[in-house]
C-alpha positions in Angstrom: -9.7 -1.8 -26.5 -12.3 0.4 -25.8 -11.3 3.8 -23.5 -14.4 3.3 -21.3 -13.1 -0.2 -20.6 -9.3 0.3 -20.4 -7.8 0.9 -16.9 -4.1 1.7 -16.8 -2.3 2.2 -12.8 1.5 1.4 -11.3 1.4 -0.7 -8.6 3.6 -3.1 -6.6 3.5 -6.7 -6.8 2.9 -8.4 -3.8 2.5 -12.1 -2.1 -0.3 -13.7 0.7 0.9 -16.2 2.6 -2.0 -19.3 3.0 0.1 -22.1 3.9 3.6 -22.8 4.1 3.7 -24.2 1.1 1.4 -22.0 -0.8 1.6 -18.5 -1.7 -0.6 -16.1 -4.4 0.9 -12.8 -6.0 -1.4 -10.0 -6.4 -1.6 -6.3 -7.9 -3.5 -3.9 -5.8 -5.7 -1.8 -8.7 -5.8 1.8 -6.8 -8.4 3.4 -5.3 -9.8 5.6 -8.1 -8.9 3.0 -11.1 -11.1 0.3 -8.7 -14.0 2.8 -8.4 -14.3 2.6 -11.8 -14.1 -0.8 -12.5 -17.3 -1.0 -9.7 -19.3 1.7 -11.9 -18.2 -0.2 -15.2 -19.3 -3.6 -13.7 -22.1 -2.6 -11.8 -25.0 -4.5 -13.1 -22.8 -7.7 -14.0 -22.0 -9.9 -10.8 -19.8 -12.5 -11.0 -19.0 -15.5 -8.2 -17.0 -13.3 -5.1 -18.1 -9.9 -7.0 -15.2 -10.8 -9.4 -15.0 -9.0 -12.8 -13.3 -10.4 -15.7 -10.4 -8.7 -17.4 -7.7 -9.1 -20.1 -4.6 -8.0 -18.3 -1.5 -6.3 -19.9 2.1 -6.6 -18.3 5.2 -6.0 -20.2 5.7 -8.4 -23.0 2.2 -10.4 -21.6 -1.5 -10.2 -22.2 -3.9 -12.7 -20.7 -7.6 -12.9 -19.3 -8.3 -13.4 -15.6 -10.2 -11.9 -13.4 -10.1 -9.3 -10.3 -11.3 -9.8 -7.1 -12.6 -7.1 -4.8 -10.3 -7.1 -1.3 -12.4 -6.4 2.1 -9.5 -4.7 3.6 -8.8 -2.0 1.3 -11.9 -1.6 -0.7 -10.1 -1.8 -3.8 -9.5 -4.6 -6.4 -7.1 -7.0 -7.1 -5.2 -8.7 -9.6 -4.0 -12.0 -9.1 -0.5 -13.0 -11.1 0.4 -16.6 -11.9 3.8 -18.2 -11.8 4.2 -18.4 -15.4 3.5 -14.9 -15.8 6.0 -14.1 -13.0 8.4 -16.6 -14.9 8.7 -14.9 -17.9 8.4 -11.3 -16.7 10.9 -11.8 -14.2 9.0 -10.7 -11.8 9.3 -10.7 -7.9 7.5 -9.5 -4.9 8.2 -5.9 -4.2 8.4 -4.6 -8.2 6.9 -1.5 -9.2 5.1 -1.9 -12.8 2.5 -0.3 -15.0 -0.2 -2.4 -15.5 -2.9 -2.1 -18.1 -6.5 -3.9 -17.8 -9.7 -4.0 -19.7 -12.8 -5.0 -18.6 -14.6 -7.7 -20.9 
């Protein structure tokens, strides 16, 4: 991983509602670790000003992508169920998270 690309942050995980039925889980990237996914990504737009990255969580790594959030300005990080699965993680847990911009 390159050091200009590499963005490491704690943050809780968190879940958004849509339906009754349907739920997503999502990493906030902070304020200053989102600025500088913006200036890294600047010249490369994506669909929804998405920017992929290669995510690393505990025992997992795997490439997605982050999404920029109207409300706060920042980024962030969606988090399947099979990454939840095996993690054991739940809404409300504190973790470092490490990403790289690709």
């Amino acid at each position: 991983m390159s050091k200009s690309n590499l963005v490491k942050f704690k943050s809780q995980l968190w879940k958004y509602q849509f339906e009754a039925a349907t739920s997503w889980y999502f990493f906030t990237v902070p304020d200053e670790e989102s600025f500088k996914i913006k200036c890294h990504n600047a010249f490369n737009k994506k669909a929804w000003g998405s920017v992929p990255v290669l995510v690393k969580l505990k025992e997992s790594s795997w490439k997605t992508s982050v999404f920029p959030d109207s409300k706060s300005g920042c980024y962030i990080l969606p988090v399947k169920a099979q990454i939840r699965k095996v993690n054991c993680l739940k809404e409300g847990d504190y973790l470092d998270v490490e990403i790289e911009v690709i």
